[in-house]
Every structure is written in C-alpha cells, then in structure tokens.
C-alpha positions as CSV (number, residue, x, y, z in Angstrom):
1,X,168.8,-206.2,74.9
2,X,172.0,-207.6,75.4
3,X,173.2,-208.9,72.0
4,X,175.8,-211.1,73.5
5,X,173.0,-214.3,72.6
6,X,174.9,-217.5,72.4
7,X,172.5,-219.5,69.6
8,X,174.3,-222.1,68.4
9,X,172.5,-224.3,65.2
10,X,172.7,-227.7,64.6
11,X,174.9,-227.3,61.4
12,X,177.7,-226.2,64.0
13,X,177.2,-228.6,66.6
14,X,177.5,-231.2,64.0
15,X,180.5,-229.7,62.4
16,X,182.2,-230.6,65.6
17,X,180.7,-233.7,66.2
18,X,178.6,-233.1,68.9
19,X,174.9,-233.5,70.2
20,X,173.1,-230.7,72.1
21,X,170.8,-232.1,75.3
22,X,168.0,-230.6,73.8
23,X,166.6,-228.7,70.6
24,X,164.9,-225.4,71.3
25,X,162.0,-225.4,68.5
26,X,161.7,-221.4,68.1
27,X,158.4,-221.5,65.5
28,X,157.5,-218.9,63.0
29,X,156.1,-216.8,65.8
30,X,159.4,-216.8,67.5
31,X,161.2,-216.2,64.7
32,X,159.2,-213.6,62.5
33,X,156.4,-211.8,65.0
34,X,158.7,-208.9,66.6
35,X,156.5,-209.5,70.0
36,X,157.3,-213.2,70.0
37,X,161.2,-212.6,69.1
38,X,161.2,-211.2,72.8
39,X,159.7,-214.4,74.3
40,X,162.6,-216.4,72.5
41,X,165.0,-214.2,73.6
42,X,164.2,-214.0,77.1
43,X,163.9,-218.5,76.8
44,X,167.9,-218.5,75.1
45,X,169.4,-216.1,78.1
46,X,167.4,-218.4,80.6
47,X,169.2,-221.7,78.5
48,X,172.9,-219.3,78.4
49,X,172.1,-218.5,82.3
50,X,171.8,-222.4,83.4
51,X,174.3,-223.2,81.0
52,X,172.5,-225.7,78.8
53,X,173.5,-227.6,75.5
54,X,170.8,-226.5,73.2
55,X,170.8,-225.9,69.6
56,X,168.4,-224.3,67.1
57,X,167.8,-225.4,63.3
58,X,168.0,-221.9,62.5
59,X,167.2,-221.5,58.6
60,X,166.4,-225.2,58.2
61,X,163.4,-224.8,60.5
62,X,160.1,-225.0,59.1
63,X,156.6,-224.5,59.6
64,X,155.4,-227.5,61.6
65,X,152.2,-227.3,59.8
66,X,150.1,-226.9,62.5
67,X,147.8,-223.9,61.0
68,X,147.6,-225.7,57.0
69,X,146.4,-228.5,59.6
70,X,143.9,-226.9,61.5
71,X,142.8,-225.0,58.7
72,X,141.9,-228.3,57.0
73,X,144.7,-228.7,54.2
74,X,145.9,-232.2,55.1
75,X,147.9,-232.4,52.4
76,X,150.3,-229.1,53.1
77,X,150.7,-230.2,56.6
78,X,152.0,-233.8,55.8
79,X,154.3,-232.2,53.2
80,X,155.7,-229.7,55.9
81,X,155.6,-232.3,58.5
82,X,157.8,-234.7,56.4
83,X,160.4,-232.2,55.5
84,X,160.9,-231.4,59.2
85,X,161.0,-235.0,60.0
86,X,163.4,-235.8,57.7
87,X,165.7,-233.0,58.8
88,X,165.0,-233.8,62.7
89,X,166.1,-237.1,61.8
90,X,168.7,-236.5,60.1
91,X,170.8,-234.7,62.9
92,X,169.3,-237.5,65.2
93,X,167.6,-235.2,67.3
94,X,165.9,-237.0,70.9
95,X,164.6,-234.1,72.9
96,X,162.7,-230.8,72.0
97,X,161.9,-227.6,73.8
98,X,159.3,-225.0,72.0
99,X,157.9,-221.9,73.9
100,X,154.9,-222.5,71.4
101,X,152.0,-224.8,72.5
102,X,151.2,-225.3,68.9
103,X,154.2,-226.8,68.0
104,X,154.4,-228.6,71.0
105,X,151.5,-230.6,70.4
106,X,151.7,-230.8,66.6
107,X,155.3,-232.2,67.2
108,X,154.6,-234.5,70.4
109,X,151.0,-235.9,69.1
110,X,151.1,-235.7,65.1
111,X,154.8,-236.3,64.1
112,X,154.5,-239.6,65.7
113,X,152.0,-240.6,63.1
114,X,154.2,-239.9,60.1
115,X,157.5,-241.7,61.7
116,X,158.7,-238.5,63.8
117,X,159.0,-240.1,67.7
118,X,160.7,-237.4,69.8
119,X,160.4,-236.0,73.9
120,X,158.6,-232.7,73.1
121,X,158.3,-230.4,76.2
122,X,157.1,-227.0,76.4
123,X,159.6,-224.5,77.8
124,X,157.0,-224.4,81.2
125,X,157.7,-228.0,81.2
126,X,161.2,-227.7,80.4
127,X,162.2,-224.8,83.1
128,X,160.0,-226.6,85.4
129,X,162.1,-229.9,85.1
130,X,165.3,-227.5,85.3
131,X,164.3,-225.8,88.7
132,X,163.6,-229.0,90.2
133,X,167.0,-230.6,89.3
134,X,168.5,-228.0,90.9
135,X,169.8,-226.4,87.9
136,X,167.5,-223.1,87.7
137,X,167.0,-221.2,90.5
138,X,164.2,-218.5,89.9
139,X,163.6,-216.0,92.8
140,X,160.6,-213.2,93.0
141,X,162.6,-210.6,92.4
142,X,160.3,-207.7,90.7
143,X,157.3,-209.4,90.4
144,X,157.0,-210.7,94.0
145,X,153.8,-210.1,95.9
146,X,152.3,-208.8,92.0
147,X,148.9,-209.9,91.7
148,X,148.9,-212.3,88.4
149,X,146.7,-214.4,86.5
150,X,147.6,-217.1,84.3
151,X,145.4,-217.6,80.7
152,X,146.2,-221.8,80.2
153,X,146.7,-222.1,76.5
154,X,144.2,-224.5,74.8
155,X,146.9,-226.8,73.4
156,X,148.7,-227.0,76.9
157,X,145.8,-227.2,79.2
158,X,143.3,-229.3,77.5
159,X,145.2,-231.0,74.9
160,X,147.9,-231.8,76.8
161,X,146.9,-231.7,80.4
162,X,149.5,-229.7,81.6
163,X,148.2,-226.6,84.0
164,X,150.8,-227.1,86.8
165,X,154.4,-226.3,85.4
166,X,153.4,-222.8,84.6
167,X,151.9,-222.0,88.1
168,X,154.9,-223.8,89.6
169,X,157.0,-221.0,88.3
170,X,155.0,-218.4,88.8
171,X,154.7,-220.0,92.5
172,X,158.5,-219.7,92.2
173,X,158.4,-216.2,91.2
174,X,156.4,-215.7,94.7
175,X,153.8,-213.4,93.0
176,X,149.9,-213.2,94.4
177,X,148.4,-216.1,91.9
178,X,144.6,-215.0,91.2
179,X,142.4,-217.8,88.8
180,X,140.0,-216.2,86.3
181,X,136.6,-217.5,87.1
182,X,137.6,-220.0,83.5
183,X,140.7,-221.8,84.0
184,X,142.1,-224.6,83.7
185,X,140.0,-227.5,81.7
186,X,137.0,-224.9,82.1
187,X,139.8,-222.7,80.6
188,X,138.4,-220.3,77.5
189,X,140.1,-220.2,74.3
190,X,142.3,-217.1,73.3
191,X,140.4,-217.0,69.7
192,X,143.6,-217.6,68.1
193,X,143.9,-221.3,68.2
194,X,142.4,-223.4,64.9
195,X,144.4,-221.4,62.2
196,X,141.9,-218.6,63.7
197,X,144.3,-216.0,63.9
198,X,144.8,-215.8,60.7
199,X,141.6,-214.5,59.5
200,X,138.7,-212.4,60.3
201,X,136.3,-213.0,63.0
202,X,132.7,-214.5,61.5
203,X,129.8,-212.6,62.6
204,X,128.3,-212.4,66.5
205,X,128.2,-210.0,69.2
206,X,131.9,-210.4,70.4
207,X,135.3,-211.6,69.3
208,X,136.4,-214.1,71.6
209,X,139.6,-212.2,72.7
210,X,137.6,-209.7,73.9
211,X,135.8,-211.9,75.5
212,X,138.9,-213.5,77.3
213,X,140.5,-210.7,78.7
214,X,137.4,-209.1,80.0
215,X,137.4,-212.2,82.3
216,X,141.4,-211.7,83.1
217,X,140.5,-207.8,83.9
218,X,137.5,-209.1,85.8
219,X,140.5,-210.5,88.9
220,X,142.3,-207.2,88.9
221,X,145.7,-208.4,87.6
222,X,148.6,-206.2,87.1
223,X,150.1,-208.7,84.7
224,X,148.3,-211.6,82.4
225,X,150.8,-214.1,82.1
226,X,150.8,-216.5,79.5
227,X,152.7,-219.4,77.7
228,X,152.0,-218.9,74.0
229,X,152.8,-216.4,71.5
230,X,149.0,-216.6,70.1
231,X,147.7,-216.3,73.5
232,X,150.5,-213.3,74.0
233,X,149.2,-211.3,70.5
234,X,145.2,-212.0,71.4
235,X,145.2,-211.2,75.0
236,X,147.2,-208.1,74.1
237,X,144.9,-207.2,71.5
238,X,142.1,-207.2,74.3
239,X,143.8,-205.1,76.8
240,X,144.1,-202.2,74.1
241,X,140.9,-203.1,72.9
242,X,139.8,-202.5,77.2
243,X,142.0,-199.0,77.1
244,X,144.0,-200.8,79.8
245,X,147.5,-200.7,78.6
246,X,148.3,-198.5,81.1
247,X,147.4,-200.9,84.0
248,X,147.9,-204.2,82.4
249,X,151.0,-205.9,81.4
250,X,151.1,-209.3,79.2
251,X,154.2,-211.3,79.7
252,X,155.2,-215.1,78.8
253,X,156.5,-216.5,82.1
254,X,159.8,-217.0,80.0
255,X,159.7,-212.4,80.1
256,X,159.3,-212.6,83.7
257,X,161.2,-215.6,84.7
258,X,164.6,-213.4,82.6
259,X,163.5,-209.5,83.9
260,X,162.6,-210.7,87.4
261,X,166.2,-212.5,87.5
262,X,167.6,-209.2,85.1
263,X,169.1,-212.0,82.9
C-alpha cells in the first residue's frame, strides 16, 4: 500500500478558508474494521487519482447511529445524530460521499428529520456520476472478461432504489456480469443489516450469510462483488464457511475499480 494518501480533514481545509466539493463519510467500519480500512483506501486513491476536493472529519466523526437505531435505542441515535449534525453544520458541509450503505441512508433519509439536509451519495453513486462527467475513466484491466456477481446491499437496493450505478461500473470494468437467482428488489439480505451483526444468530436451521453466498457460489463467480463493508465481512464469512477461499474473491467495486487501474 502506497502510504503517499493525501487525506485532508476539514479542520485544515477550514484553516485556509476553503470548502472541499464533497465530504467523504468513512464510518466506523472504514475507520476501525482492518478489512474495511482497505475499501477506504482504495475510495481516497480513486478521489487522489481524479483529483477531487474532498475532505474527511477525521477524529470529529462519529457514529451516525445507525445500529443504536435499528437496534431500537431511539434515544442514543438522536443524541449521536445531533452531535454529527451540529458538527456537519458547522463547517457548512453540502455534499457527502460514504462507501457505507448504512450511513448513506441514515444520513440521506433520517438526518433530515432532526434538521440535517445534505446530498448524500454512495461512492457507486458518486464514481458513477464521476465517469460520466468525464472525470474517471475506469478500464477492465485485470478483471476483464472475470465472471462476477454483484450482492445489492439492502440499504442501496431496496431502501434506496439504486441497483444500476454499481453494475455501471462493473459494466465499465468489462467483466462477465452473472445475477444470482435473488437480486435486485428480490435481492436477499446479507444477515448483517438491523444492528444484526452485532450479535448472535437466534435459533433455525441456517444463518442467513450462509444462506446468501450459497446462492452467489450457486452462478460460479470468481469474485462476489459488493458495496458495503457489512455485506464485505458476511459474504466473506460464507465463502470460508463454503471452504471456498481458494476460488472465491470478495471485493468492493471501490478494490477493483483501484487494482484493476493499479492505482
């Protein structure tokens, strides 16, 4: 990993008076889970490569209380959600960029609530926008003609309705795109989402992961690709669960976007 990152914060944009075009939203997944660091690093060197103004809140980013929230405690995630707010608005922040679909929704569809109206896109979204404006180009490089499926994370697809951006890249990335027999809105749920990850699995026949990725080994892919760090972790999970690490890769599209470009 090249350690030449450029990661500017918004203290030091605002130290020299200046606005950023957009705030990269990193999460705690991003920030603390060792897998997820690598998605965020990939995303920066993508931002460095097309030379975008982005910033990061570095240590005065918090939780956006999506999990307290899902979890049921109300009251924790108005409390986090309020301190973000307050610090959002206080460097006047417009636009926001997060490789996490949970933060993307909990900052595009709950903030708004409690007084926090900002354009959220999720880094799909956001590369998406940047390829068509002529300011990313993204060729196949090593992963063109690999046969790929794409797991739509629940608070992407069906929470948000977006299922093209991601297979816009991977189109872009001119690999062999091959649909589980559930995607989409008939997508099936990681098992993370809901605060789920955090806990242990209730009783039944079979944990959901499991479940998932037998249905992503079912098309033969030499590479799951997803958009979510909690999809990333469960659908991982399931491939060593399957004895398949050998075959199987599971990459964000941010991973393959950066190695098929050797960013």
């Amino acid at each position: 990993m090249s350690e030449t990152l450029k990661v500017p914060t918004m203290a030091e944009f605002m130290a020299q008076g200046k606005q950023p075009e957009v705030l990269f939203w990193v999460g705690c997944a991003g920030s603390f889970d060792d897998r997820a660091k690598k998605i965020t690093k990939a995303f920066v060197k993508i931002l460095n490569k097309a030379e975008i103004d982005f910033a990061v809140l570095g240590t005065e980013e918090s939780c956006t209380g999506d999990p307290a929230k899902r979890a049921g405690n109300e009251f924790l995630f108005q409390m986090q959600a309020m301190m973000n707010i307050q610090v959002l608005d206080g460097y006047e922040i417009k636009k926001i960029v997060t490789t996490c679909p949970h933060c993307f929704n909990t900052l595009k569809n709950e903030y708004p609530n409690l007084g926090g109206n900002y354009e959220v896109m999720h880094h799909t979204q956001f590369l998406n926008a940047l390829l068509s404006e002529g300011r990313l180009k993204v060729e196949g490089g090593k992963y063109k003609g690999k046969r790929i499926t794409f797991h739509d994370p629940c608070y992407l697809g069906r929470a948000n309705n977006e299922y093209e951006a991601p297979r816009e890249l991977l189109r872009k990335l001119e690999v062999e795109l091959i649909e589980m027999n559930s995607c989409k809105s008939k997508g099936l749920c990681c098992g993370a989402g809901g605060a789920q990850m955090f806990k242990d699995a209730e009783p039944g026949d079979k944990e959901i992961f499991v479940e998932r990725t037998e249905e992503a080994i079912e098309v033969k892919p030499s590479i799951i690709a997803a958009g979510c760090p909690f999809c990333n972790t469960m659908l991982t999970d399931g491939v060593k669960v399957k004895e398949k690490e050998n075959d199987i890769e599971v990459l964000d599209i941010a991973e393959m976007i950066a190695n098929a470009e050797d960013l």
